[in-house]
N, C-alpha and C positions, 0 to 999 in steps of 0.2 A: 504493500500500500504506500510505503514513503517513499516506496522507490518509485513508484508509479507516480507519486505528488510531486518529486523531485524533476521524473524525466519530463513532464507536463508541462516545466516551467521556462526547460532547456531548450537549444536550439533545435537537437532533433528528438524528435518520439523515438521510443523503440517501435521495432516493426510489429511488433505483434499488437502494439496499440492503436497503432494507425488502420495495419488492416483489419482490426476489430470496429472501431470505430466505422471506415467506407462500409464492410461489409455488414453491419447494422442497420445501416443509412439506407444503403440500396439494394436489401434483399426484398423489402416489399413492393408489392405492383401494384395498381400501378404508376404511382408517383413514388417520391423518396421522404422517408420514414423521419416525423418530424425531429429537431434537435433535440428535444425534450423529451419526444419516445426514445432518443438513441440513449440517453440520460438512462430514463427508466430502464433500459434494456443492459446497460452498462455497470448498472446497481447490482442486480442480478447475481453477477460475478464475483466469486472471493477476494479475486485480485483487485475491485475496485469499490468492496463496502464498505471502508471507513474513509473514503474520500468523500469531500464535501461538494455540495451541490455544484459552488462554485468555482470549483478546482475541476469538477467533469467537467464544468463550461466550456472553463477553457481548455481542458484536454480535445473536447470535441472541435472545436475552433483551430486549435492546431491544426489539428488531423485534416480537416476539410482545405485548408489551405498550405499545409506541403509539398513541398514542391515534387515530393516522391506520388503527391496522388495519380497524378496523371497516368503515373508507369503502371499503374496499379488498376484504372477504370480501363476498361473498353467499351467503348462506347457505338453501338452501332445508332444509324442514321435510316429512317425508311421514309424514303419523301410521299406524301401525301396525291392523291389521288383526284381530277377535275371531273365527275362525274359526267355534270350536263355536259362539258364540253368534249367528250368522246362520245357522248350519245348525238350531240351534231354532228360530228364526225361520220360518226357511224349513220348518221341518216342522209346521208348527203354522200357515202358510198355505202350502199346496200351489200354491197359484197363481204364487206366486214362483219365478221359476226361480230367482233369484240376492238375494243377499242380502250388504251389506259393509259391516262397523259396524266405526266407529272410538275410541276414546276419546272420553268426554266432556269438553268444557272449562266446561259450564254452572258451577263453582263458582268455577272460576278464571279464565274470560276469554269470557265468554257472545258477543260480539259476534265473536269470533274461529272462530264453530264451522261457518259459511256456507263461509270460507275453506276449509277443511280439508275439508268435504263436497266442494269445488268440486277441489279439488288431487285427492282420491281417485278421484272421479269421471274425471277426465283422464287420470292413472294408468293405471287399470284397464281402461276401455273403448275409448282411442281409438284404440289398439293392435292394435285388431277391425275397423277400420273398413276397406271396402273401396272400390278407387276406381269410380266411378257409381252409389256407394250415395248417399240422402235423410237428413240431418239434422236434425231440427226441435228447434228452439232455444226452449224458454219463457223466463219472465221471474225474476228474485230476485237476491240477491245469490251465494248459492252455484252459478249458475247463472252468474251473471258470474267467480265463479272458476272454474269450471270453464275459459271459454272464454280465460281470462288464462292456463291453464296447461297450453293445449294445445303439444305440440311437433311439431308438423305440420310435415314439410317443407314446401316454397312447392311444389315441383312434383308434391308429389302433393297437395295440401290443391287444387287446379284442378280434380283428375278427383272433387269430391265438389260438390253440391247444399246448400247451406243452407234455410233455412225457416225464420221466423218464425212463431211458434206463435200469440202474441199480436201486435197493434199496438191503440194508441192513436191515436185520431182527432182529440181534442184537440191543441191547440197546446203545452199543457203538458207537459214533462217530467218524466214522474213515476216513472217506474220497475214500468209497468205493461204495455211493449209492447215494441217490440223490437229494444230499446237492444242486446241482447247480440249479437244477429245484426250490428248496427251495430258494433260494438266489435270483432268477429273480423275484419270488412272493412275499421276503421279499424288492426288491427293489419297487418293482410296485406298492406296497399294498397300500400307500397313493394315489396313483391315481385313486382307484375303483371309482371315482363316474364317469369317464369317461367311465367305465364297466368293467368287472368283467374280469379279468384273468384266463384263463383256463390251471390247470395245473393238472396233473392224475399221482399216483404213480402206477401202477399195471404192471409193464415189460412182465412179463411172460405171460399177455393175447392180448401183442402187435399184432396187423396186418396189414401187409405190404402197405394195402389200406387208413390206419390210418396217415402213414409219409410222406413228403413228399420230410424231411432234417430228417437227423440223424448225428450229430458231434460227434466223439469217438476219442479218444487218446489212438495211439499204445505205447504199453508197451513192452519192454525186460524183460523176468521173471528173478527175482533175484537181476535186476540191477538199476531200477529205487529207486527214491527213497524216495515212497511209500514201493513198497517192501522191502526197507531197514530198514523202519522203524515196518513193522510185521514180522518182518526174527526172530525177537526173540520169534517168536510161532513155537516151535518143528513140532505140529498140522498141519498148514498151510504148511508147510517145507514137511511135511510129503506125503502132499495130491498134490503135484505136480508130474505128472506122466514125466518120462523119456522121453525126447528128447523134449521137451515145452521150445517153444524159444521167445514164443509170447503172450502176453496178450491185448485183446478185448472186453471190458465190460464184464469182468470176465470170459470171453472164452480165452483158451488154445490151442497152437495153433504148430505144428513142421514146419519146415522150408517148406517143400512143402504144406505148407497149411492145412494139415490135420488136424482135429478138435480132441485132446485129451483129454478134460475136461472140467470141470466147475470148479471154486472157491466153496468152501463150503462158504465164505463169503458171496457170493453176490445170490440175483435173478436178472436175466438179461435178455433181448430181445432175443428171440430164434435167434438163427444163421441162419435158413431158410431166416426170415424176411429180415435181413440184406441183403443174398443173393438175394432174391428174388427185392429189391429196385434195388439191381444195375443191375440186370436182366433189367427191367421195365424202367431202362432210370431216376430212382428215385436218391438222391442226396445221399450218404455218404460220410462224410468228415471227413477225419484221420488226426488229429493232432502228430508230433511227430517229434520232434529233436532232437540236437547230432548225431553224426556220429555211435556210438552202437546201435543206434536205427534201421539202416539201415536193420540186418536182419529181423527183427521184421513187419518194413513193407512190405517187398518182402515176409514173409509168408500171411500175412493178403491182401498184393494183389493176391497171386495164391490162396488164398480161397475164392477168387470173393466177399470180402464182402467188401469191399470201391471202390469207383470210383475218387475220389476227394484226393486229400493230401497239409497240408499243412507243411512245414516242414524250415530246413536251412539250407544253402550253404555247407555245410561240410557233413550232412547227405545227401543231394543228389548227392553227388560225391560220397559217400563210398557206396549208393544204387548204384549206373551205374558200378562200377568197381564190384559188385556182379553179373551183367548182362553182364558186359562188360569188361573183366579185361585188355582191350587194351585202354580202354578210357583214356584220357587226357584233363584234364582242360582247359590246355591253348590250345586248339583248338577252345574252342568257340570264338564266335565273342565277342568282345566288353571286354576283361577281363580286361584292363587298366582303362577303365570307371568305372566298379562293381568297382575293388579296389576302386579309387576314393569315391565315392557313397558310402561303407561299412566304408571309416575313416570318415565318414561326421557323418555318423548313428552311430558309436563307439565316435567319440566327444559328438554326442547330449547324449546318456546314460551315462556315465560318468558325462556329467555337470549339467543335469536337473533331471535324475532318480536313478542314485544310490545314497547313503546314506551310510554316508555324502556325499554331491555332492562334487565332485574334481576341484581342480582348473586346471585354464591352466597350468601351471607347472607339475603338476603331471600326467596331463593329455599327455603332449608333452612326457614327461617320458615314459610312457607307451606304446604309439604307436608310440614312435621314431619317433615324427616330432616333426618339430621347433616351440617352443614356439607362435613365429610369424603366423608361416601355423596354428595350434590352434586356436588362437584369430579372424584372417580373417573367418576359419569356425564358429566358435561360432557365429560372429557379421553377417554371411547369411545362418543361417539354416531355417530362415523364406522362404526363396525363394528357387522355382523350378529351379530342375538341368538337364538339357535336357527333356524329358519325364516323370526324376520322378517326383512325387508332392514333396513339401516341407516337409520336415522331423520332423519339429518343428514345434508347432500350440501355441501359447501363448496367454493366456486366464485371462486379468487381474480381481481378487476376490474383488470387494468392501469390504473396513470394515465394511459398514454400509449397512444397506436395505437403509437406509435414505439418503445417499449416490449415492445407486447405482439409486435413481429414482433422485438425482439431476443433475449426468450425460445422466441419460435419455432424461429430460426433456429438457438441454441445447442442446442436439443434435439432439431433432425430431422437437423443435420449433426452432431454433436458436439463442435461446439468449445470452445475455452476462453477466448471473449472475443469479444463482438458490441457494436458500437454502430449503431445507426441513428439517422439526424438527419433530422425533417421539415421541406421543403421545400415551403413554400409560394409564390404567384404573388411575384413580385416579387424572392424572394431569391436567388442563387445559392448551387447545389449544391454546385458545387466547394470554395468558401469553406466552407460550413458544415460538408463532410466534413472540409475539410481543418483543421478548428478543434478538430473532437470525435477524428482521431486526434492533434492536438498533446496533447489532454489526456490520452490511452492511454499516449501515449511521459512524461508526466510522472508518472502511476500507475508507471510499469512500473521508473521510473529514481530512483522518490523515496527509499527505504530504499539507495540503492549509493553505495557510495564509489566504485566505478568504475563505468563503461557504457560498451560497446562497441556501437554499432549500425551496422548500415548501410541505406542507403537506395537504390530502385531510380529509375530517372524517370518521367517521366511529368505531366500539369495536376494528380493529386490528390493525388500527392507535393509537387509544387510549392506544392501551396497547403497543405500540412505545414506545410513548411517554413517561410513565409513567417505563417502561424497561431505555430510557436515561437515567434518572436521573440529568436532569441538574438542577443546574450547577454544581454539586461536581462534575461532572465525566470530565470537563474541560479539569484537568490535564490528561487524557486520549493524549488531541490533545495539544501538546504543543509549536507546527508551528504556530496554529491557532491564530489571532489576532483579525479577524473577523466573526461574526456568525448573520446569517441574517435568520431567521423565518417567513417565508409567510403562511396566510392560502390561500388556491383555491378555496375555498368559503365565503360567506357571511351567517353570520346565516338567515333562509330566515324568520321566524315568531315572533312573537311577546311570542308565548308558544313554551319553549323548549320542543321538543320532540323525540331529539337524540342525538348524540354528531355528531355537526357539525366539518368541521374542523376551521371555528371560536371561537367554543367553547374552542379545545385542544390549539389552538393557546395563546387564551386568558391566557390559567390557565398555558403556559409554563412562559408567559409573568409575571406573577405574582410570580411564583417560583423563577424566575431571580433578580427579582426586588432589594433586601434588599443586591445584591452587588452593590458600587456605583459602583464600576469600570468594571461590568462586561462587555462582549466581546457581550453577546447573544443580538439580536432584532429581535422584533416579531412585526409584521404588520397584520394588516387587508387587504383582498382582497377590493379592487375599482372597477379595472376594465380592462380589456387587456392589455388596452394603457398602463395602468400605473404600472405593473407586469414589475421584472425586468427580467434580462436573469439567469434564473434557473443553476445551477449547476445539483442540482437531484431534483429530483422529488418521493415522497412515496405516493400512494394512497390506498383506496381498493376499493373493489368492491362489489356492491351489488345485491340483486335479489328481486326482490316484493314476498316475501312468509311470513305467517305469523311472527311476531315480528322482524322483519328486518328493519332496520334503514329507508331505504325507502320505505319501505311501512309504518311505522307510517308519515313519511312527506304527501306521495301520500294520505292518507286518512285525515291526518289535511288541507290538503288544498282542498280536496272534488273532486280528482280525480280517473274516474273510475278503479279500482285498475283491477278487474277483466276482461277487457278488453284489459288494459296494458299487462297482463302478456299475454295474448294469443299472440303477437306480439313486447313484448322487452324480449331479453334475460340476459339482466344484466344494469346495469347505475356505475358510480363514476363521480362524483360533479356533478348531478341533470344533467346528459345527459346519454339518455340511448339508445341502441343500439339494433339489433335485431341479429335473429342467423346469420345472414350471414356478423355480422360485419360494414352494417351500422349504421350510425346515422340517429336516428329515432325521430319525435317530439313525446312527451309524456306529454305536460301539466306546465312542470314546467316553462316553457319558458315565461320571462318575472318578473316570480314570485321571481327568485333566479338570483343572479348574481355569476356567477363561470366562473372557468379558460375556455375558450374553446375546447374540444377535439382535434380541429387542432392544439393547441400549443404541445399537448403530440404527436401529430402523427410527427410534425415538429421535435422533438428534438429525438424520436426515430430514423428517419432519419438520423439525425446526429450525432446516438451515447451518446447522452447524458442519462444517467441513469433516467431513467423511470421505481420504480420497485413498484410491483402490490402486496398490503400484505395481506392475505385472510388465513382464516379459515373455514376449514367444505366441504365435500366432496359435499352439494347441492351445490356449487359455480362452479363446473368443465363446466357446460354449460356455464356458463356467461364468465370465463376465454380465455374459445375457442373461442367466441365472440370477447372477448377483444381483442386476438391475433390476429382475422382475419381481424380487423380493425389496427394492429399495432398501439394498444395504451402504449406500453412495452412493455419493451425488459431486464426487470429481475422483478424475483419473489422470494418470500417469505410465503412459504404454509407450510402448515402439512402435513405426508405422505398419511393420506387417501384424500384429495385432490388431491396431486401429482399421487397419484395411479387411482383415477376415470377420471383424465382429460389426461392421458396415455389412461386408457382405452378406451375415446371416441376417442381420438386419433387415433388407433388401426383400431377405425371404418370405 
């Protein structure tokens, strides 16, 4: 707790306090979780109940402006949606089934508007997709977001067909063939044991029975730029026939549609197929924005080879006054809303997606609103705006794996205090758990002038213990005047045959000794009555399997071991429990005098720190045991524990 008041004050947070704090903030949806619930939620926590209101303030205050947050949020962006204005679209070319226009970003971040065709695009459609349907994939960049922001499960993204529309024959990589298809198989490719991705480069022996989506992006010849970056090939320059205003997965195309060429670049999907899809009731879907784009698509829609378009607000106006030269914007319904709606989605890219992200200031700047109207948008783009969905989706990044399963595990079980410590080849587990709960007992005891704890036995107790250090590590707590040492058991035999926790008691008891003046005392367990009122409590927990603490007890005392297990799921201080969380007789009864399991279930009741120290992923049964009898309410594991007692979780 002082330490946590201390760090609060400092330059930087620790990290587990920052990402507790974001990840508070922004695990509810769908806005972000007021400062005052992050408070309440913050209270919760061992490590932050004797801090004071206004010390969390400003801890949370910190946290939200760190410069480390940024590294830590991901923040996706999904631009909103112009309803009526695709349905003029769409009425004014009957051939469209569908129609989805988003904001433009042409004045404010031109290179950014592929992105956001490709986002909507994934959105929208992949949500239709059925497993043994045909995908055929063209080439562009909006085309590469698309396939960047697919969320396809791994096991069903196997019962679907891929196709590249285009390929390149050339050795060069140029962004003409069928990098994207390549891109969905280099994303997926870790997940083949889920099965196998189907992806096919051969265009040219495509058949219309084969697709049952095909995504292509309309091109303007000349002006894109793609083609501005091969203009400097005389060749290609060359091979563009007069009056091609349109480009189509390397198809060539004049303003009434008529089909004038191929690319010598590319092999590409016969033009039939395409036609014959939309014929068929089958899917094509045209990407293509900016407002030059417009003739581009009105050839590629009179040559019946798209049905679907997805596009933005400025290209679908300058498309309707090509059909329409009487039409007028401000006749649709709703156009004081869109504006609205398009400054919300022009804040959100500006603050979270370009690079450098801008500030409010610069931001007010540039679309002439008030600094003030800025910040009101920024602080609710988590929330839905009439109809539309929320614009921003914030997504906070653990710094750790070891991290992200201690937020897990305080949120699926409820506790009030998780560490996990990763374990890598070479290092021991026991050591390292028993290192990160010496530092829980030093959180938990730093703001007391007195501490009463006890401890139970067991290897990750022991290595507690021997992680303290006491007494040097005193000056650690320097409030403290009092330190009282309980064991919760008694050693039960006359031959040692584990580390009880009279054993560890014993040997802290001895450590301490040679200060006359020292502060620490350590006692022997008696008996309920005479146990006093615990501050905390550290135990662990066991399993009868071979060389485990209790099963050498269960077998020096000549209990049927193999019996036991069939029907206890874990025991700590010689009471053991079955899966469902009771308390079960198992023999020792009688034999050993230990704390009662009602004193720990009492005190989790009330909050008091009951935290369970354990090593080794065989423990995740006993644990789930543990918890469904509420004998704790914090922990201290390693990640493959923390990851296998998730997993039965799960279950």
């Amino acid at each position: 707790m002082r330490q946590v008041a201390r760090r609060q004050w400092t330059s930087s947070l620790a990290e587990r306090d920052l990402y507790r704090v974001l990840a508070f903030r922004y695990e509810s949806e769908p806005s972000p979780r007021p400062r005052r619930e992050v408070i309440q939620r913050l209270q919760t926590l061992l490590s932050y109940r004797d801090l004071t209101r206004h010390q969390l303030r400003r801890l949370v205050e910190r946290a939200l402006n760190d410069p480390r947050t940024e590294e830590l949020l991901q923040v996706e962006v999904f631009p909103p949606t112009d309803s009526a204005l695709g349905d003029a679209v769409q009425g004014a070319l009957p051939s469209l089934q569908e129609v989805i226009v988003i904001p433009s970003l042409e004045h404010l971040d031109n290179t950014a508007l592929p992105l956001y065709l490709g986002i909507v695009t994934a959105h929208t459609f992949t949500k239709r997709f059925v497993g043994g349907q045909g995908i055929g994939l063209g080439y562009g960049r909006a085309i590469h977001a698309f396939v960047k922001s697919m969320r396809l499960p791994s096991s069903f993204i196997a019962h679907l067909q891929f196709f590249a529309l285009a390929h390149c024959p050339t050795a060069a990589v140029n962004g003409w063939g069928a990098e994207n298809l390549l891109q969905l198989i280099a994303d997926y490719w870790a997940l083949r044991d889920e099965g196998q991705l189907q992806g096919y480069i051969a265009p040219t022996q495509l058949q219309p029975e084969q697709l049952h989506w095909a995504f292509v992006e309309v091109e303007t010849v000349r002006q894109s730029d793609r083609w501005q970056r091969l203009n400097a090939s005389d060749e290609l320059s060359a091979s563009i026939p007069e009056g091609a205003i349109a480009e189509v997965v390397g198809h060539l195309l004049r303003s009434d549609g008529r089909w004038l060429g191929h690319l010598s670049l590319t092999e590409s999907v016969p033009l039939p197929v395409l036609r014959r899809m939309v014929e068929t009731g089958r899917n094509v879907v045209a990407l293509a924005g900016g407002a030059s784009k417009a003739p581009a698509i009105l050839a590629a829609v009179r040559a019946g080879i798209i049905n679907r378009l997805v596009t933005d607000d400025r290209c679908a106006i300058a498309l309707l006054h090509l059909v329409n030269p009487r039409f007028r914007a401000a006749d649709l319904p709703s156009r004081p809303e869109w504006w609205e709606v398009s400054q919300r989605f022009f804040v959100a890219h500006l603050r979270y997606r370009k690079t450098p992200r801008q500030s409010v200031k610069v931001i007010a700047a540039q679309l002439r609103l008030s600094p003030k109207t800025v910040r009101r948008i920024v602080d609710n783009l988590q929330q839905r705006k009439g109809e539309q969905p929320a614009i921003v989706k914030v997504i906070v990044r653990p710094p750790s794996e070891a991290m992200a399963l201690e937020m897990a595990l305080l949120q699926t079980l409820r506790l009030q205090e998780v560490r996990v410590v990763a374990v890598t080849e070479g290092q021991s587990g026991l050591t390292l758990v028993g290192e990160a709960a010496a530092e829980l007992f030093f959180d938990l005891a730093r703001n007391r002038q007195s501490f009463t704890v006890g401890l139970g036995g067991g290897r990750t107790i022991n290595a507690m213990v021997n992680a303290l250090k006491l007494p040097a590590t005193l000056s650690r707590l320097p409030k403290l005047q009092n330190l009282n040492i309980w064991a919760l058991d008694s050693n039960p035999l006359p031959k040692v045959v584990g580390i009880s926790a009279h054993t560890l008691v014993a040997s802290l008891a001895m450590r301490c000794l040679p200060s006359a003046n020292s502060i620490v005392h350590c006692f022997a367990y008696q008996d309920a009555e005479q146990s006093p009122t615990f501050d905390a409590i550290f135990i662990g927990f066991g399993v009868l399997a071979p060389g485990e603490t209790l099963t050498l007890y269960a077998e020096e005392i000549g209990l049927p071991v193999r019996q036991l297990q069939r029907r206890v799921a874990g025991a700590t201080l010689f009471q053991c429990i079955n899966a469902d969380g009771e308390i079960v007789p198992s023999g020792f009864e009688g034999k050993v005098a230990a704390l009662p399991l009602t004193v720990l279930q009492r005190m989790v009741r009330e909050g008091k720190p009951v935290i369970v120290v354990a090593s080794g992923a065989h423990k995740a049964p006993a644990l789930l045991a543990a918890h469904r009898a509420r004998l704790f309410n914090g922990l201290v594991v390693d990640d493959q524990l923390a990851q296998s007692l998730l997993s039965l979780l799960s279950q």
